[in-house]
C-alpha positions in Angstrom: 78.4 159.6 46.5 76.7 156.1 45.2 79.4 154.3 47.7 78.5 156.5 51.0 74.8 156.6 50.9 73.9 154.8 53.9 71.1 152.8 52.7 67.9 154.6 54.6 66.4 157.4 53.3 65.9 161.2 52.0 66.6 163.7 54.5 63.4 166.0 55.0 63.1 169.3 53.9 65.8 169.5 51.3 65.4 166.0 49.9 69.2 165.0 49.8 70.1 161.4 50.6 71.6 160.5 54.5 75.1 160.2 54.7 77.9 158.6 56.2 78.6 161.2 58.9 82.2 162.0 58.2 81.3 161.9 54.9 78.4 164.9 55.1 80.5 166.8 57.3 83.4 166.9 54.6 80.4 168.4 52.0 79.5 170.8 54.7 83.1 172.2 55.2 83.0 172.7 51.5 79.6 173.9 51.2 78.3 171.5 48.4 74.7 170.7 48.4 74.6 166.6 47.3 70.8 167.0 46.3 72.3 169.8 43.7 74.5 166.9 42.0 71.1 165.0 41.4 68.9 164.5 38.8 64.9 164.4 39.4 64.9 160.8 38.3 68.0 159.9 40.8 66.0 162.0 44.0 63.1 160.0 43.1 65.2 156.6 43.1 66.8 157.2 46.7 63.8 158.6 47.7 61.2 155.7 47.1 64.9 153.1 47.6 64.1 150.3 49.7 66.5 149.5 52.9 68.1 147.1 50.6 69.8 149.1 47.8 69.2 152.8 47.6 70.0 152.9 43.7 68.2 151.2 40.7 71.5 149.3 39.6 74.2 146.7 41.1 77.0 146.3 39.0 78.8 142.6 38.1 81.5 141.8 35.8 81.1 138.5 34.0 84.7 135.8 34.5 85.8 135.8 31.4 86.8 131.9 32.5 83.1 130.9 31.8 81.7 131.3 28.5 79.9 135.0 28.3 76.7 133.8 26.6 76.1 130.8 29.0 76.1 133.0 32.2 74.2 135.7 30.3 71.3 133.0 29.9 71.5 131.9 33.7 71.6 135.5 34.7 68.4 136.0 32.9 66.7 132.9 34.3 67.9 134.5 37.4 66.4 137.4 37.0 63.2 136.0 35.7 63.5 136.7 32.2 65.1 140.3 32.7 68.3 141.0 30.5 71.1 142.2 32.0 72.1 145.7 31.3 75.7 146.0 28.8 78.1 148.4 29.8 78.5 149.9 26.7 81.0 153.1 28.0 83.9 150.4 29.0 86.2 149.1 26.4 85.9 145.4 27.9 82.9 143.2 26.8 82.0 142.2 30.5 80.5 144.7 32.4 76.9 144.3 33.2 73.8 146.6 35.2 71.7 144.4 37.4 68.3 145.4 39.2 70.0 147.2 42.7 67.9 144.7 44.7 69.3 141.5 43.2 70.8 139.2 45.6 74.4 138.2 44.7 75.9 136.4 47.9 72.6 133.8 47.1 73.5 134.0 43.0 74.5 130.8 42.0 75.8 132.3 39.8 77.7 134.3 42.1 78.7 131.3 44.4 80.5 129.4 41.3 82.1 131.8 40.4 81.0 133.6 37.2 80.4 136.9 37.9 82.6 139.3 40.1 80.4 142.0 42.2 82.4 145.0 41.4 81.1 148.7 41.0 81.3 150.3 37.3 83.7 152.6 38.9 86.2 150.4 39.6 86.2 149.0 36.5 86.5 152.3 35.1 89.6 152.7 36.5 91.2 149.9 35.7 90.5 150.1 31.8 92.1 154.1 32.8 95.2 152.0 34.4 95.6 150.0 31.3 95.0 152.9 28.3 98.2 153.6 27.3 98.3 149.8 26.0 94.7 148.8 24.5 92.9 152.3 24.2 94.6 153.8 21.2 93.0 154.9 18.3 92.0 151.8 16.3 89.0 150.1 14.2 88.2 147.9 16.9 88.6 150.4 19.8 87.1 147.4 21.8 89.5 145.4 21.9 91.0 144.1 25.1 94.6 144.6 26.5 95.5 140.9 26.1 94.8 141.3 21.8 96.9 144.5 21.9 100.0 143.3 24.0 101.7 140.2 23.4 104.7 141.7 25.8 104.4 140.6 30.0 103.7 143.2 32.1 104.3 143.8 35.2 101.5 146.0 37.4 101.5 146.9 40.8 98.4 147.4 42.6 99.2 149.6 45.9 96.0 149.3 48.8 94.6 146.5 46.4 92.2 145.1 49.0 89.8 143.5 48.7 91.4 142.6 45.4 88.1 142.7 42.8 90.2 145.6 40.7 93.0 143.2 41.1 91.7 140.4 39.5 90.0 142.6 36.8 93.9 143.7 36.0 94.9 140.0 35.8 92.6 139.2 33.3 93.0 141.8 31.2 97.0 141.4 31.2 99.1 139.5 28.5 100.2 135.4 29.4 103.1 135.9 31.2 102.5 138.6 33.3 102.3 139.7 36.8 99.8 141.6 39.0 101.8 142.8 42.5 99.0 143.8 45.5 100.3 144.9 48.6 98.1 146.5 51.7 98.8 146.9 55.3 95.6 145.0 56.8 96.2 141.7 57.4 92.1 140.8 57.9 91.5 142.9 54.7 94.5 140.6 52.8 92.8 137.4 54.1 89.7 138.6 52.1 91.6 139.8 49.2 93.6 135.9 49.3 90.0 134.1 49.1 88.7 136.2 46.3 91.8 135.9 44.2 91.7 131.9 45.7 88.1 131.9 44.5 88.5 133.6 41.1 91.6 132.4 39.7 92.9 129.1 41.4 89.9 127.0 43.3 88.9 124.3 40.4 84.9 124.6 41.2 84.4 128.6 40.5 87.7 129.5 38.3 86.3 128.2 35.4 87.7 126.6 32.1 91.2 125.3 33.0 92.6 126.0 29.9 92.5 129.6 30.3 93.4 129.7 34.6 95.8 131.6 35.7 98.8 128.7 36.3 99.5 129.1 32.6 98.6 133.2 32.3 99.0 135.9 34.8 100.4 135.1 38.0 99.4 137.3 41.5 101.8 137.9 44.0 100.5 139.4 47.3 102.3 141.4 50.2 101.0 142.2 53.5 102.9 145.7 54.5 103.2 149.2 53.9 102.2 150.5 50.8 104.5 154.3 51.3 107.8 151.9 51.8 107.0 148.5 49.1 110.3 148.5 47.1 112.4 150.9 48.8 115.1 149.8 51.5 113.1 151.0 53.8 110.7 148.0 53.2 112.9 146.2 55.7 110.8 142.4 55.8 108.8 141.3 52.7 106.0 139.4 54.3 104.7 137.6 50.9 101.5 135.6 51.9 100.6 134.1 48.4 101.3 133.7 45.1 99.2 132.0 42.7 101.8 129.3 41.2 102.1 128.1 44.7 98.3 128.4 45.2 97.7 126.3 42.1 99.9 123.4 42.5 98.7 123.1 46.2 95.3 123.3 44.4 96.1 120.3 42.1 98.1 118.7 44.9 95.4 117.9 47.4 92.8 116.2 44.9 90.0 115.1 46.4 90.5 116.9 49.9 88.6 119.7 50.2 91.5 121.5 52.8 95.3 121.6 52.6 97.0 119.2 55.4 99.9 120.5 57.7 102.5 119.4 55.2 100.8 120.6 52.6 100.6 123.9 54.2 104.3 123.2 55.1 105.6 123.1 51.5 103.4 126.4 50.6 105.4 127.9 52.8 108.4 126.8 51.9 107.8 127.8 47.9 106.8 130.9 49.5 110.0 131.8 50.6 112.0 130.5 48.1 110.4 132.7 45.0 111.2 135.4 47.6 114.5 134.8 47.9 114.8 134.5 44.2 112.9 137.7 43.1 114.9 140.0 46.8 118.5 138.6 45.9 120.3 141.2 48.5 117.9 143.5 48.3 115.8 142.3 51.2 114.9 139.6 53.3 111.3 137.4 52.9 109.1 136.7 55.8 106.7 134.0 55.4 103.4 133.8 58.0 103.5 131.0 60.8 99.7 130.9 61.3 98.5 130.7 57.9 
């Protein structure tokens, strides 16, 4: 409900919030009530919301690049002495309740890169995705995926735009590994590239070098069908990046804030090359002109 509340007001009379059209219509058709799902506290909350948030809480997960404690602190002076909120319910130490009317694209914490803005939700999911490795029963049931499995996985992330879950998979996978994301929209794969570019390779916002990505996880990303990825069907694999190849172009350029033409060139190139490695006869790779 949280993620289709158009950010506005109760509806009169029956003191439900105002939704996304398409959205009210499907609890119509089924004839569920949404203020029924509510609690008096949460009515009150979307009732007095502001235009801003309609819900007490945004949700951030800390880049487990930085050091915890240190963006804990600047979170706090952030927030003017407030303490962040722990996530105690998820089996990962990084999960975090802010006030819902906190600014995070104007967080500078945010802009360099130390906290992801991801819903609880989706982080929910992906500590569901990754059970069957780190949530057995144990005497430190916190522990993360990367202190139960010393074995590479390999974890493919189907509609993985815009990539937040993604990069929440990559960290929480063994050295070694690999996270796949594939999705049809090219615009939304542009997106999903920068965040992933942001997160994981950029050397002002990934964080400490010694734990990046170039010597860890690496992320591959397809632009195509999802319902046809890895059958023969797939026809063209249209890889548009892949972090090795993201990082040494990262290191390559030193001091220039933008890749040149050859730089771009040689991506390109590298691109296609792992392709052809990883397809043998299987398929054919397609690398983007206008990247």
């Amino acid at each position: 409900v949280a993620s289709h509340v158009v950010p506005y007001k109760m509806t009169e009379g029956n003191k439900s919030p105002k939704l996304d059209p398409a959205l009210q219509e499907f609890y119509d058709k089924h004839n569920i009530e949404v203020s029924a799902l509510l609690t008096a506290s949460d009515r009150d909350e979307v009732s007095n919301a502001s235009s801003v948030n309609p819900f007490r809480y945004r949700f951030i997960r800390l880049n487990p690049r930085y050091d915890s404690t240190e963006t804990i602190l600047l979170l706090k002076e952030e927030l003017y002495g407030e303490e962040p909120k722990y996530i105690e319910w998820l089996p990962e130490d990084s999960f975090f309740a802010l006030p819902g009317s906190f600014a995070l694209s104007s967080s500078p914490c945010f802009q360099k890169g130390r906290i992801y803005g991801i819903d609880v939700s989706s982080g929910a999911a992906v500590s569901t995705l990754l059970s069957n490795v780190h949530d057995k029963i144990d005497p430190s049931p916190r522990d993360v995926v990367v202190q139960k499995s010393k074995s590479p996985l390999r974890v493919l992330d189907l509609c993985c735009c815009p990539g937040l879950k993604l990069c929440a998979i990559a960290d929480l996978l063994p050295s070694g590994s690999t996270v796949v994301g594939v999705d049809i929209s090219e615009h939304r794969m542009a997106l999903c590239s920068k965040i992933v570019q942001k997160y994981h390779i950029d050397q002002s916002t990934r964080g400490n070098a010694e734990h990046s990505i170039g010597t860890g996880v690496n992320i591959q990303l397809f632009c195509q069908d999802g319902t046809t990825f890895g059958t023969k069907e797939a026809g063209v694999y249209n890889l548009i990046f892949d972090s090795r190849v993201a990082l040494e172009a990262e290191l390559s350029k030193g001091d220039r804030k933008r890749k040149n033409k050859s730089a771009r060139g040689r991506e390109k190139k590298r691109l296609k090359l792992i392709m052809a490695k990883e397809l043998g006869s299987q398929g054919s790779a397609k690398i983007r002109d206008d990247r």
